[in-house]
PyMOL Python script that loads the backbone (N, CA, C, O; Angstrom):
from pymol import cmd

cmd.read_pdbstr("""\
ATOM      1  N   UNK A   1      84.606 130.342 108.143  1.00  0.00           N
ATOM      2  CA  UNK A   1      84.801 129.129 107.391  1.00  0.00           C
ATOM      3  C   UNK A   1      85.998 128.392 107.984  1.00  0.00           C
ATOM      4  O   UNK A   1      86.984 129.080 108.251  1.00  0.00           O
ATOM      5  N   UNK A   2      86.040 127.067 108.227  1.00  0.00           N
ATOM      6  CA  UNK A   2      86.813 126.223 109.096  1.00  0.00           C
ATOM      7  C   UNK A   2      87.298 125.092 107.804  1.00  0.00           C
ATOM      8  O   UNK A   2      86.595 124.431 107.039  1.00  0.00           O
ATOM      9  N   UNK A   3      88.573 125.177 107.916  1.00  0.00           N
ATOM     10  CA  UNK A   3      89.307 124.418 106.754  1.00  0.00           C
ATOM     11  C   UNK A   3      90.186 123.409 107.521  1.00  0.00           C
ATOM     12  O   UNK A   3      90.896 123.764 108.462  1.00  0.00           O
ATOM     13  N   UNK A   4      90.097 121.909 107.004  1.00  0.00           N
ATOM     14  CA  UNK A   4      91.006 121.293 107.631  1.00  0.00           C
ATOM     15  C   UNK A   4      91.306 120.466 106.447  1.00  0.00           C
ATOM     16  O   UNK A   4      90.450 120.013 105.687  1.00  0.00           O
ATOM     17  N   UNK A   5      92.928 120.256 106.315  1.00  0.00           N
ATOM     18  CA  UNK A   5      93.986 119.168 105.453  1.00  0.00           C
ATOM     19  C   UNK A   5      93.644 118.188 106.329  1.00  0.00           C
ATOM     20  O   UNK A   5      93.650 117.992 107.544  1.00  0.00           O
ATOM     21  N   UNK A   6      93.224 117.420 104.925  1.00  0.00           N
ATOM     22  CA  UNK A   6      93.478 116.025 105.197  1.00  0.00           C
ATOM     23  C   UNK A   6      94.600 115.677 104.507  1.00  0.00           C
ATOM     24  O   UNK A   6      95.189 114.802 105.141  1.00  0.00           O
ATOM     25  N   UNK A   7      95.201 115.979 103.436  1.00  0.00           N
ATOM     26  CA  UNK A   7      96.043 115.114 102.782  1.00  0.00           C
ATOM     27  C   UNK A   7      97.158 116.382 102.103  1.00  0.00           C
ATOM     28  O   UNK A   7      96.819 116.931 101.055  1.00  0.00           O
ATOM     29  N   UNK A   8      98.240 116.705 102.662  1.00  0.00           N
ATOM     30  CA  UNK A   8      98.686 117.391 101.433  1.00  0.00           C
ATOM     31  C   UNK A   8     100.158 117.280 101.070  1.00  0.00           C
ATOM     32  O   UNK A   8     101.068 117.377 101.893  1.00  0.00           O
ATOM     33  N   UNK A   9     100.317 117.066  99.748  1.00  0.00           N
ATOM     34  CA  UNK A   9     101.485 116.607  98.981  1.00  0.00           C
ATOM     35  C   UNK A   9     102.134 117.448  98.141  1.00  0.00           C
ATOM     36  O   UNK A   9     101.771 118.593  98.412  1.00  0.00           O
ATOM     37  N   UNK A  10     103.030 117.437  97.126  1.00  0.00           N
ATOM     38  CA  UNK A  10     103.857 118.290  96.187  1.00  0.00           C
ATOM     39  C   UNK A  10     102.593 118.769  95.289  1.00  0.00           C
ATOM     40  O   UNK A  10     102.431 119.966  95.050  1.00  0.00           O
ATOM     41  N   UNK A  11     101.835 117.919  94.875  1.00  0.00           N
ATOM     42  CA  UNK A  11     100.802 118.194  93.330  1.00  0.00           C
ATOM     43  C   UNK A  11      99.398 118.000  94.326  1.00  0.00           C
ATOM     44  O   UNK A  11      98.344 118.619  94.188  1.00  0.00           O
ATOM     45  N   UNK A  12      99.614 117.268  95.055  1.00  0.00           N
ATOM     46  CA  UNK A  12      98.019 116.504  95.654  1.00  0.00           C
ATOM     47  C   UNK A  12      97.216 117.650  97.281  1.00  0.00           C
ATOM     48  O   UNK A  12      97.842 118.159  98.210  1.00  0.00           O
ATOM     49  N   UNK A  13      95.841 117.675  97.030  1.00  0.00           N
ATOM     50  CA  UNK A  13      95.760 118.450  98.339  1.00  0.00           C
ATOM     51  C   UNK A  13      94.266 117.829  98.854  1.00  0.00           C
ATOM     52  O   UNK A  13      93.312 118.229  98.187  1.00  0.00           O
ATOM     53  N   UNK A  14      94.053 117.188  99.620  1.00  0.00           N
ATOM     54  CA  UNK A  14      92.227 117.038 100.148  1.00  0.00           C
ATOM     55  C   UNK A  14      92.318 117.692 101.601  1.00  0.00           C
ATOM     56  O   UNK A  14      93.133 117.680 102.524  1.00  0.00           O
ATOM     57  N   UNK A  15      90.806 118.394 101.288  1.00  0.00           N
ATOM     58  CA  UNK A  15      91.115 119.389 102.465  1.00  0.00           C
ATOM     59  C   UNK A  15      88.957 119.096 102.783  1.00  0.00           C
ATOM     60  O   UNK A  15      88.156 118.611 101.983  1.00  0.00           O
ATOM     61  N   UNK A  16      88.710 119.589 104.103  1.00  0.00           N
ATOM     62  CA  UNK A  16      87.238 119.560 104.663  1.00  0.00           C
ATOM     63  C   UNK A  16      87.193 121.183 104.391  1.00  0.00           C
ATOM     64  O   UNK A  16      88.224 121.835 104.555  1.00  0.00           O
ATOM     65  N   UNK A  17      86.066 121.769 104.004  1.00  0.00           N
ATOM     66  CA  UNK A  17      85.696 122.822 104.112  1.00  0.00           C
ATOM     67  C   UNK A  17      83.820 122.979 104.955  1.00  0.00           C
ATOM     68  O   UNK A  17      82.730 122.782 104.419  1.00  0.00           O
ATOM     69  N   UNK A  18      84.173 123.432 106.522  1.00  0.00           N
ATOM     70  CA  UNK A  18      83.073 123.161 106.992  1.00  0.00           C
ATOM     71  C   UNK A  18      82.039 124.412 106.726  1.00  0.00           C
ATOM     72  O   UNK A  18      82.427 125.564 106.534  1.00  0.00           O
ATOM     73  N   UNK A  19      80.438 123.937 106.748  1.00  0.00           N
ATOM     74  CA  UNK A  19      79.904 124.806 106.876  1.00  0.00           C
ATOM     75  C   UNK A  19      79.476 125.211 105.263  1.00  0.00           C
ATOM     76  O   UNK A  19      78.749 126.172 105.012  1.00  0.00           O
ATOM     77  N   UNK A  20      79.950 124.474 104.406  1.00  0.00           N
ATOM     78  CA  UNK A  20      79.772 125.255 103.240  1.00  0.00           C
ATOM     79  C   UNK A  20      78.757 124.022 102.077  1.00  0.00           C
ATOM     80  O   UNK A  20      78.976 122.858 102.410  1.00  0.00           O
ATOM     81  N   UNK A  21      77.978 124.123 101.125  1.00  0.00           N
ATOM     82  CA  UNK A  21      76.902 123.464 100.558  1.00  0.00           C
ATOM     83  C   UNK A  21      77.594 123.481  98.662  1.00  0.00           C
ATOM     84  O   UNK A  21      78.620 123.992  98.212  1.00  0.00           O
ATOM     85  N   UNK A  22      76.778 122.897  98.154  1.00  0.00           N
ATOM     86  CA  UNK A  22      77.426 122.736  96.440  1.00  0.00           C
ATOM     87  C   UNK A  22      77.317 124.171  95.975  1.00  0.00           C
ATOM     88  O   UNK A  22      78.152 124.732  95.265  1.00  0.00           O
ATOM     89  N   UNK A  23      76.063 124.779  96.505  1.00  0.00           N
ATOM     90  CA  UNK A  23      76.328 126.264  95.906  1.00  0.00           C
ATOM     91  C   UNK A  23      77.785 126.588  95.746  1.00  0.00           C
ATOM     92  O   UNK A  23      78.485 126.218  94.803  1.00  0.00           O
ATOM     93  N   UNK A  24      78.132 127.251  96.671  1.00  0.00           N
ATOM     94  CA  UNK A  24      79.769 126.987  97.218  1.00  0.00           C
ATOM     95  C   UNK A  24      80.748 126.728  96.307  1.00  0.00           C
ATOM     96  O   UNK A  24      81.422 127.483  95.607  1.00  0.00           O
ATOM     97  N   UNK A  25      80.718 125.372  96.441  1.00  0.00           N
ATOM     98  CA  UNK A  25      82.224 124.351  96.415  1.00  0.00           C
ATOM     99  C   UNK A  25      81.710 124.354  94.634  1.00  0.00           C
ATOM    100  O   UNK A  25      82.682 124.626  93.930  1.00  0.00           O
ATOM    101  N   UNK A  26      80.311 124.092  93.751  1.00  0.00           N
ATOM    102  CA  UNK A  26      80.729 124.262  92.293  1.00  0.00           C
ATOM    103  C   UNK A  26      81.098 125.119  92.238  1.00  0.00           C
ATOM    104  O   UNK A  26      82.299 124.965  92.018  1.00  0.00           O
ATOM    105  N   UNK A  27      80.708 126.791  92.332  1.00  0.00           N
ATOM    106  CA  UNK A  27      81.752 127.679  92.042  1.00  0.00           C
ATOM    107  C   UNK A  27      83.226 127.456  92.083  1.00  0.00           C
ATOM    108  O   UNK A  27      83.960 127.592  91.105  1.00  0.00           O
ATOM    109  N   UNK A  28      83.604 127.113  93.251  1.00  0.00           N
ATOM    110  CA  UNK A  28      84.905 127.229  93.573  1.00  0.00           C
ATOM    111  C   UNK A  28      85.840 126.215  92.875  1.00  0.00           C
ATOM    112  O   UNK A  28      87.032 126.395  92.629  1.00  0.00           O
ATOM    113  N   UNK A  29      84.861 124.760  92.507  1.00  0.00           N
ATOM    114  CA  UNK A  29      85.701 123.775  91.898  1.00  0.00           C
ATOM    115  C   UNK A  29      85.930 124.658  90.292  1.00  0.00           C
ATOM    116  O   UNK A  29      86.958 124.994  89.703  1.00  0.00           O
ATOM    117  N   UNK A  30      84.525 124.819  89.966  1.00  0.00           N
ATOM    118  CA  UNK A  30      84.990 125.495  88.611  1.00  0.00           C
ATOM    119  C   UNK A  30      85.611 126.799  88.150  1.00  0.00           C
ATOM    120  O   UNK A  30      85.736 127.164  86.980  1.00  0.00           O
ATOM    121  N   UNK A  31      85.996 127.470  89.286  1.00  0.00           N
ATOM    122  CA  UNK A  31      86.965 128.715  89.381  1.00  0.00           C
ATOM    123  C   UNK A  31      88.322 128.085  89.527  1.00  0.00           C
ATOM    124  O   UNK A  31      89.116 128.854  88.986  1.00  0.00           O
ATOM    125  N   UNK A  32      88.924 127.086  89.989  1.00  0.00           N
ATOM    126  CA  UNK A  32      90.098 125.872  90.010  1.00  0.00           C
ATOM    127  C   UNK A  32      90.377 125.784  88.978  1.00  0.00           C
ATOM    128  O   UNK A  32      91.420 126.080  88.396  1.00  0.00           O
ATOM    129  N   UNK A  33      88.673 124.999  88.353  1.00  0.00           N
ATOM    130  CA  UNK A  33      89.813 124.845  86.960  1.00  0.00           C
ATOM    131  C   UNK A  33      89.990 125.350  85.706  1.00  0.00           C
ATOM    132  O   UNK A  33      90.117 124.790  84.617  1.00  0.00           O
ATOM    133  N   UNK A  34      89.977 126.686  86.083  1.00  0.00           N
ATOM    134  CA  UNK A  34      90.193 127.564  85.104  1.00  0.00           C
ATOM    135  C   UNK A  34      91.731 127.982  84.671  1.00  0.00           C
ATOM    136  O   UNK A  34      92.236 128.699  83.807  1.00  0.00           O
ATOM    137  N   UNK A  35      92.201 127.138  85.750  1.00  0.00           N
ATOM    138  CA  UNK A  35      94.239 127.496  86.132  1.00  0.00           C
ATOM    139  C   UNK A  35      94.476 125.731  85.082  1.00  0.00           C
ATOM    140  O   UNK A  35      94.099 124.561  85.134  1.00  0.00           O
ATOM    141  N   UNK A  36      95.386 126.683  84.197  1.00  0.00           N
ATOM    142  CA  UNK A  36      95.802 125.487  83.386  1.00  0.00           C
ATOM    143  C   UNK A  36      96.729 124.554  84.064  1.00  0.00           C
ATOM    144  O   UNK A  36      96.956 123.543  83.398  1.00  0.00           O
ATOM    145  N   UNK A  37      97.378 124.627  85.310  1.00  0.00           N
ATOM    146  CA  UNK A  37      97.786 124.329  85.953  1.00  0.00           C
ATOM    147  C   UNK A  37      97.382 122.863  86.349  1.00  0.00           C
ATOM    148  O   UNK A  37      98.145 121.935  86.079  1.00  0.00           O
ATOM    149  N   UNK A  38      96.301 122.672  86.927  1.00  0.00           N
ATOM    150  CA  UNK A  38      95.041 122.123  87.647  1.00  0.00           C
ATOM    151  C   UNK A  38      95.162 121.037  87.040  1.00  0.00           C
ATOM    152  O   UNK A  38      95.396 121.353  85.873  1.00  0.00           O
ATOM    153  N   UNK A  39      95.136 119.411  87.168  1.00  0.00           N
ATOM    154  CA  UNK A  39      94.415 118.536  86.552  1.00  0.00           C
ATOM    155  C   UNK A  39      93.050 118.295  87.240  1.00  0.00           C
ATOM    156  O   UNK A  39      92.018 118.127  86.591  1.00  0.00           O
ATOM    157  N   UNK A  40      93.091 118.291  88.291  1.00  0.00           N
ATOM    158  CA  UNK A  40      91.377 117.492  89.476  1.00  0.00           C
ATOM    159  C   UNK A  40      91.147 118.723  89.898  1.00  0.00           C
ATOM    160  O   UNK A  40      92.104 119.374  90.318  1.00  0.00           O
ATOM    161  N   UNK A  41      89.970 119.238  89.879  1.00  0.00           N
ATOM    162  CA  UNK A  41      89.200 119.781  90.822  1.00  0.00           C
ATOM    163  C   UNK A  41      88.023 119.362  91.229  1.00  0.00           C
ATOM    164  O   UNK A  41      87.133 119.465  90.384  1.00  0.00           O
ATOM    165  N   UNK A  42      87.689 118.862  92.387  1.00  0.00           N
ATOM    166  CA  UNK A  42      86.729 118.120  92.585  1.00  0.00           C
ATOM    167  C   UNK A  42      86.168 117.912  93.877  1.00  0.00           C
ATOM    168  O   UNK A  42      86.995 117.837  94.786  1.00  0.00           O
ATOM    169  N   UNK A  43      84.944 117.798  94.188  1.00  0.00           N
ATOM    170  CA  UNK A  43      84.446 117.806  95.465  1.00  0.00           C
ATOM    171  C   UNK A  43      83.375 116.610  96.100  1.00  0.00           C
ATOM    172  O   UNK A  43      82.556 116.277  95.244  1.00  0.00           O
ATOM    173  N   UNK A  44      83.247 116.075  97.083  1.00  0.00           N
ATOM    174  CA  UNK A  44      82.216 115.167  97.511  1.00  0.00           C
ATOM    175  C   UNK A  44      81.284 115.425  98.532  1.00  0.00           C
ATOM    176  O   UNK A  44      81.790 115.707  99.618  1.00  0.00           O
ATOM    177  N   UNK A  45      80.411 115.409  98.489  1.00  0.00           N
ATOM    178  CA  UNK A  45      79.591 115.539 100.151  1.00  0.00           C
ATOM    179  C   UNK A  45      78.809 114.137 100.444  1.00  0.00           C
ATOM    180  O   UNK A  45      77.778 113.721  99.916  1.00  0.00           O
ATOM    181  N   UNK A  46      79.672 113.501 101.513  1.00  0.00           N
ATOM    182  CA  UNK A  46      79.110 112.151 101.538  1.00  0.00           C
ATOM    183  C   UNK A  46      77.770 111.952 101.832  1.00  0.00           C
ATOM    184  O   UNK A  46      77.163 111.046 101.262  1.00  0.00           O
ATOM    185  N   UNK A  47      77.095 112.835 102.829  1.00  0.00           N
ATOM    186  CA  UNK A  47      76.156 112.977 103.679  1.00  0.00           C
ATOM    187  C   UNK A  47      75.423 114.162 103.260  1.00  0.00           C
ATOM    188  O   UNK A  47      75.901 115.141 102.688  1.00  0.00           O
ATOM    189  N   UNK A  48      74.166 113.964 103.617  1.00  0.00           N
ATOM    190  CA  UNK A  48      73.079 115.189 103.456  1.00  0.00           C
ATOM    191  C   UNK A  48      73.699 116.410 104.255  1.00  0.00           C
ATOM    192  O   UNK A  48      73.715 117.569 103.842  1.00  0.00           O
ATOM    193  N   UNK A  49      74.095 116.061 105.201  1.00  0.00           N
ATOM    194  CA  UNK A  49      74.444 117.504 106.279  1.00  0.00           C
ATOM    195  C   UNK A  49      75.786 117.337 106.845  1.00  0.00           C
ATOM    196  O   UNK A  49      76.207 117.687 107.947  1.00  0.00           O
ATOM    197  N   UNK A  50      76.563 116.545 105.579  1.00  0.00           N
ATOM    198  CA  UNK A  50      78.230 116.457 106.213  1.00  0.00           C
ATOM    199  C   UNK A  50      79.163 117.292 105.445  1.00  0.00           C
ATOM    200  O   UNK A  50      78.967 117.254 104.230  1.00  0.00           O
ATOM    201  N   UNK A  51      79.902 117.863 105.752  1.00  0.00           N
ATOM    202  CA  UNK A  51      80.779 119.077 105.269  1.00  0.00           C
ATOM    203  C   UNK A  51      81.480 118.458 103.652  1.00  0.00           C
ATOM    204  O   UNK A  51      81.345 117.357 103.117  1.00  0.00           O
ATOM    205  N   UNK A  52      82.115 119.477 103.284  1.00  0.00           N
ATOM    206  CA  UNK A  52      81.886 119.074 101.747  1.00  0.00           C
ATOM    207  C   UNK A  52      83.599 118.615 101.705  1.00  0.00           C
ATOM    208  O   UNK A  52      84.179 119.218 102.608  1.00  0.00           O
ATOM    209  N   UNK A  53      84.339 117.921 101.085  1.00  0.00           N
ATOM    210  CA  UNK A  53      86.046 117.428 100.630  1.00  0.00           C
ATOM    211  C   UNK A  53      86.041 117.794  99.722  1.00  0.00           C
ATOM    212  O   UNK A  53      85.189 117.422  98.915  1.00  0.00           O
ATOM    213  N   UNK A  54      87.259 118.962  99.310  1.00  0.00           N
ATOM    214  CA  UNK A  54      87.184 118.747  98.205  1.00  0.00           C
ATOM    215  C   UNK A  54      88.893 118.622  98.048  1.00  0.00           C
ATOM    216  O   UNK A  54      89.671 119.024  98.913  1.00  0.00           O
ATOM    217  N   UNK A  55      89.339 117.922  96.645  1.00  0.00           N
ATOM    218  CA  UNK A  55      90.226 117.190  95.758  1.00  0.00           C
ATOM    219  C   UNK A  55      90.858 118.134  95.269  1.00  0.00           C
ATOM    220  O   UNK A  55      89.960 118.821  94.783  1.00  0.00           O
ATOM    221  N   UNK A  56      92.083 118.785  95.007  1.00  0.00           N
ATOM    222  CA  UNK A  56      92.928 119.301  93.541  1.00  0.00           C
ATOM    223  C   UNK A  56      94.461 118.837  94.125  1.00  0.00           C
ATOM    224  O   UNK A  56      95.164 118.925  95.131  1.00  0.00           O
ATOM    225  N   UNK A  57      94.455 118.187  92.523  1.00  0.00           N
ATOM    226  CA  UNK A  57      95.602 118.228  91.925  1.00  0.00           C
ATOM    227  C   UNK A  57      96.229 118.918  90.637  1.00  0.00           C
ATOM    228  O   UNK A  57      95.422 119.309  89.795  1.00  0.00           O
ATOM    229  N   UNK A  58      97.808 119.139  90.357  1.00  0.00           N
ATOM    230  CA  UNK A  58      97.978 119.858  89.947  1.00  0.00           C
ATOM    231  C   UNK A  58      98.525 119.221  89.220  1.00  0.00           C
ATOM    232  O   UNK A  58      98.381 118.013  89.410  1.00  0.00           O
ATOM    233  N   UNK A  59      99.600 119.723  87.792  1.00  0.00           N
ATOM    234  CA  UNK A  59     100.697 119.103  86.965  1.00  0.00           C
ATOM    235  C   UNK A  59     102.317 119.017  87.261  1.00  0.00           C
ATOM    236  O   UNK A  59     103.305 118.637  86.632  1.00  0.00           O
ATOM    237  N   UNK A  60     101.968 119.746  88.960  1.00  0.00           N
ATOM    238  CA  UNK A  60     103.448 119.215  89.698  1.00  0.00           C
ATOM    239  C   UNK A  60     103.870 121.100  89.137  1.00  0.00           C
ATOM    240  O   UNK A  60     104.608 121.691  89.925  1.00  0.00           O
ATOM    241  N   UNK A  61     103.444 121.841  87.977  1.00  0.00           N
ATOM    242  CA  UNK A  61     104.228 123.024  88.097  1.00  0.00           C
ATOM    243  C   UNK A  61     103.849 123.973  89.162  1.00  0.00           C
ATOM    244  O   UNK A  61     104.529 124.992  89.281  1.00  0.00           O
ATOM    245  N   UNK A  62     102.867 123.773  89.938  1.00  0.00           N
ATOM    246  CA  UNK A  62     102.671 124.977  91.063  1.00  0.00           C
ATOM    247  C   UNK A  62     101.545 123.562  92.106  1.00  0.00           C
ATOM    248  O   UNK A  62     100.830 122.583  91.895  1.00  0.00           O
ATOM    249  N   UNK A  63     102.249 124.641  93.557  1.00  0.00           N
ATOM    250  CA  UNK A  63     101.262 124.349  94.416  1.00  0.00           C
ATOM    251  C   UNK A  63      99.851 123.970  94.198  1.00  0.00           C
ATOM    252  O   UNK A  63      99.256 124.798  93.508  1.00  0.00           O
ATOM    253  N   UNK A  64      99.027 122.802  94.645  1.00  0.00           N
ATOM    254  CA  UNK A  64      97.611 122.579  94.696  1.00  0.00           C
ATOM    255  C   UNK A  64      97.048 123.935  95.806  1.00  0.00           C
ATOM    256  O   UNK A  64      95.938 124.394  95.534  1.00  0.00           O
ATOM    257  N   UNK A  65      97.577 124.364  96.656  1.00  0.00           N
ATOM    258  CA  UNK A  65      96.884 125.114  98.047  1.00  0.00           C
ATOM    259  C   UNK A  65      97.030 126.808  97.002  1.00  0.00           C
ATOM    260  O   UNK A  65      96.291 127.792  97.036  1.00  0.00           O
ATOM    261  N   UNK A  66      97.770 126.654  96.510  1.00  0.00           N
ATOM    262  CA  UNK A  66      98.316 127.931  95.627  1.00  0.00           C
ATOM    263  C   UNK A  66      97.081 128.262  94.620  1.00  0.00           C
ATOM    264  O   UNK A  66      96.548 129.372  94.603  1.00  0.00           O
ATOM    265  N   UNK A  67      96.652 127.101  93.720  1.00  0.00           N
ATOM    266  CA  UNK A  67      95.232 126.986  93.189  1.00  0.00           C
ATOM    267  C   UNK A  67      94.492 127.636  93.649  1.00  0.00           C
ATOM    268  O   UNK A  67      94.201 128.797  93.357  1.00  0.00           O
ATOM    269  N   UNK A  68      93.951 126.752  94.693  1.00  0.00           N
ATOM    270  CA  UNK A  68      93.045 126.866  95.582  1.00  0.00           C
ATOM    271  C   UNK A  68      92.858 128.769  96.189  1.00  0.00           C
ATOM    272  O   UNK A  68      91.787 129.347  96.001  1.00  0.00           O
ATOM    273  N   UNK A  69      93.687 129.270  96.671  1.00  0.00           N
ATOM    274  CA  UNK A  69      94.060 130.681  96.894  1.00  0.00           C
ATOM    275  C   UNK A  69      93.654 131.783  95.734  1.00  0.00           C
ATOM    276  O   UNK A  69      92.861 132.724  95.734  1.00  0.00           O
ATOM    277  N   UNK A  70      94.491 131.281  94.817  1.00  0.00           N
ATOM    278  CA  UNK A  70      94.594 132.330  93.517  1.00  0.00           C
ATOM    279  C   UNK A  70      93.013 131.783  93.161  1.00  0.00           C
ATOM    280  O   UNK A  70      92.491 132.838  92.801  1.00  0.00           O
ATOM    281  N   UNK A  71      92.056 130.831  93.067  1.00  0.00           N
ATOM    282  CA  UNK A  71      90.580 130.953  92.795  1.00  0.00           C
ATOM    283  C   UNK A  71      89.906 131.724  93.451  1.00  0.00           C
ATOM    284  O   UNK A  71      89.190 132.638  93.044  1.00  0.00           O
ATOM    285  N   UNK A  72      90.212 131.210  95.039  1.00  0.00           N
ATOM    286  CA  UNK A  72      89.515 132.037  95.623  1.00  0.00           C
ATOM    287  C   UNK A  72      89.566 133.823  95.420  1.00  0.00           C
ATOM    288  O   UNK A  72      88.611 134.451  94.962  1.00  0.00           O
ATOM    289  N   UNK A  73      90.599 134.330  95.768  1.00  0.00           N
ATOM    290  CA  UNK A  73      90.752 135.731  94.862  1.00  0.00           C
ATOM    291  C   UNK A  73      90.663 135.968  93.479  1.00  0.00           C
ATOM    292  O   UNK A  73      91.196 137.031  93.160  1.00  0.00           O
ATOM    293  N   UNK A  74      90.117 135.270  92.459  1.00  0.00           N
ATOM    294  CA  UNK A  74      89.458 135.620  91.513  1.00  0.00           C
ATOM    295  C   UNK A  74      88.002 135.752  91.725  1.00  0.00           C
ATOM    296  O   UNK A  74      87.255 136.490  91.083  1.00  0.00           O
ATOM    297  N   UNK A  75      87.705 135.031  92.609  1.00  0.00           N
ATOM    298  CA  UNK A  75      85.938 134.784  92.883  1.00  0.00           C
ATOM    299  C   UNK A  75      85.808 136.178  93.878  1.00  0.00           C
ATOM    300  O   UNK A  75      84.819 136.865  93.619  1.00  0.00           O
ATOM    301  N   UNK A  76      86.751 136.712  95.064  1.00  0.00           N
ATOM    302  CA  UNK A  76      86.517 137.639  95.308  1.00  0.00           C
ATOM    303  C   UNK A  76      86.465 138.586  94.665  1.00  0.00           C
ATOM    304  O   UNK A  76      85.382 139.161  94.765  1.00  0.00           O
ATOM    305  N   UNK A  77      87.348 139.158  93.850  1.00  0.00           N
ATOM    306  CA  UNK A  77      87.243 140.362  92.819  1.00  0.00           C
ATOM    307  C   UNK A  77      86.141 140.071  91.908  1.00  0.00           C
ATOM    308  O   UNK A  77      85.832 141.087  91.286  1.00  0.00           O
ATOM    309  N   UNK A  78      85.460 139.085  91.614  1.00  0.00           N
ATOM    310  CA  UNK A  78      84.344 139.076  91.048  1.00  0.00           C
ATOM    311  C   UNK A  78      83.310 140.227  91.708  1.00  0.00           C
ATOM    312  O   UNK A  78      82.983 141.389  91.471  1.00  0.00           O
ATOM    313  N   UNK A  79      83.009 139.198  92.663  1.00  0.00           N
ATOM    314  CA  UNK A  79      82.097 139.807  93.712  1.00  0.00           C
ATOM    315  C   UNK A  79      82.004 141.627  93.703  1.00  0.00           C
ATOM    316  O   UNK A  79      81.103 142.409  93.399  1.00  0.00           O
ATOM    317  N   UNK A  80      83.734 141.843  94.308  1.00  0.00           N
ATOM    318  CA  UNK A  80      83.755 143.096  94.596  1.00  0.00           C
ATOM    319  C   UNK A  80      83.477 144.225  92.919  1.00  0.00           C
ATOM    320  O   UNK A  80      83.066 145.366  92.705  1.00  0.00           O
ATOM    321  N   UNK A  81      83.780 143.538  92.415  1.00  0.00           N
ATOM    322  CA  UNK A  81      83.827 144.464  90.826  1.00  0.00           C
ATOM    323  C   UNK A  81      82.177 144.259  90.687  1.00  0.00           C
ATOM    324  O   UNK A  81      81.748 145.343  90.291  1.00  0.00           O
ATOM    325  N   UNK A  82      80.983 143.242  90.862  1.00  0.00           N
ATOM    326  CA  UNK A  82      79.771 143.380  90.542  1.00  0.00           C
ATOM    327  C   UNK A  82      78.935 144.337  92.038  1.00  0.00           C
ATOM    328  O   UNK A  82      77.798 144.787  91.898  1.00  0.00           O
ATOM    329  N   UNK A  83      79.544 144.471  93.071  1.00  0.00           N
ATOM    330  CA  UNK A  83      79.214 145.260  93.959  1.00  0.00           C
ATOM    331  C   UNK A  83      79.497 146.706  93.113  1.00  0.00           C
ATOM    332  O   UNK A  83      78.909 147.762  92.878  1.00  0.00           O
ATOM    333  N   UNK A  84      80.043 146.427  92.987  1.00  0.00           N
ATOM    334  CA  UNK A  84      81.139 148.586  92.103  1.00  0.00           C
ATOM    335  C   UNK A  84      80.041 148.352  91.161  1.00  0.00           C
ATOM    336  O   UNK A  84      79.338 149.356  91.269  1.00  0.00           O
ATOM    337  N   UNK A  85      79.496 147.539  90.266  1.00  0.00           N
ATOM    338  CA  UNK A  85      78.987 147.907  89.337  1.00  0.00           C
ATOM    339  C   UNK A  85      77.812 147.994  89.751  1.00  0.00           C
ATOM    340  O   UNK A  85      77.225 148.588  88.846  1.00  0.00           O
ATOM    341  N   UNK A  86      77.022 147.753  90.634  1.00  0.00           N
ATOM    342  CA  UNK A  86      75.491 147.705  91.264  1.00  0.00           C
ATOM    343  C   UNK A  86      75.654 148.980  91.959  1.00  0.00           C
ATOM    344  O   UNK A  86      74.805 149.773  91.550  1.00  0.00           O
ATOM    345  N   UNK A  87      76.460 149.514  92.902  1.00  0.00           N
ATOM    346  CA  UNK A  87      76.504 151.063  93.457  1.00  0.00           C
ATOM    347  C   UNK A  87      76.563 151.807  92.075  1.00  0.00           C
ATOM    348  O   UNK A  87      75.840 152.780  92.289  1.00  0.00           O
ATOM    349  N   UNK A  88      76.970 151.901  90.888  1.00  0.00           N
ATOM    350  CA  UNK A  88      76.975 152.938  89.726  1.00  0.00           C
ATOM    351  C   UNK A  88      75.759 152.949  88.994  1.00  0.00           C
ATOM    352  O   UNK A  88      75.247 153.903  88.409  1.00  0.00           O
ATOM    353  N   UNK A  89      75.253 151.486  89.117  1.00  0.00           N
ATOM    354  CA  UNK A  89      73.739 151.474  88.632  1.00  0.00           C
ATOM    355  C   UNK A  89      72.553 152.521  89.352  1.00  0.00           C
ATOM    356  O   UNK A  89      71.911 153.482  88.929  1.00  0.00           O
ATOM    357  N   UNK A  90      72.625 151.794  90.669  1.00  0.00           N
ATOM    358  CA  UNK A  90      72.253 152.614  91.689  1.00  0.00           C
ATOM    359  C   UNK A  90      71.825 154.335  92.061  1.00  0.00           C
ATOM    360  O   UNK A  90      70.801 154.776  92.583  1.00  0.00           O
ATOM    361  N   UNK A  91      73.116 155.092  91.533  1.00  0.00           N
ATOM    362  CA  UNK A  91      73.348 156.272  91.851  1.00  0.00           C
ATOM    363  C   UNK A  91      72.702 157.156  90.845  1.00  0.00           C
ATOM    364  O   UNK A  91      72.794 158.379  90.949  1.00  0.00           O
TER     365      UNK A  91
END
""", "prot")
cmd.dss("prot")
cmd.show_as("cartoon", "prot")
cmd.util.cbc("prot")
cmd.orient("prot")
């Protein structure tokens, strides 16, 4: 996954995330804003087959990229905790 800043400020962050579709980026917007932190989480895909922007801002008390991070490692431990629970089913 190929990440590029476009814009980043004290509260404000727009960044390209290539390669990736709404499947994706709704999860991730709505794993954002689960941080009370957060005011915007938000994403655009201008184009049928153009990489997706997405938007967060924050309330100025923590990093926007910090968000962005701490979602993503909630969405991983998701994952990994429903993997653990599918191997116990499994066995």
């Amino acid at each position: 996954m190929n990440i590029k800043i476009l814009e980043l400020e004290e509260n404000k962050v727009r960044m390209v995330i290539s390669g990736e579709s709404h499947t994706f980026m709704n999860l991730l917007t709505e794993e954002i804003l689960r941080d009370p932190d957060v005011d915007v989480a938000r994403y655009v895909i201008k184009f049928q087959f153009s990489d997706p922007e997405l938007l967060v801002t924050t309330n100025g008390k923590r990093s926007p990229l910090a968000a962005v991070q701490d979602a993503c490692g909630r969405l991983s431990g998701y994952c990994v905790k429903l993997m653990d629970d599918l191997k116990k089913e499994a066995a």
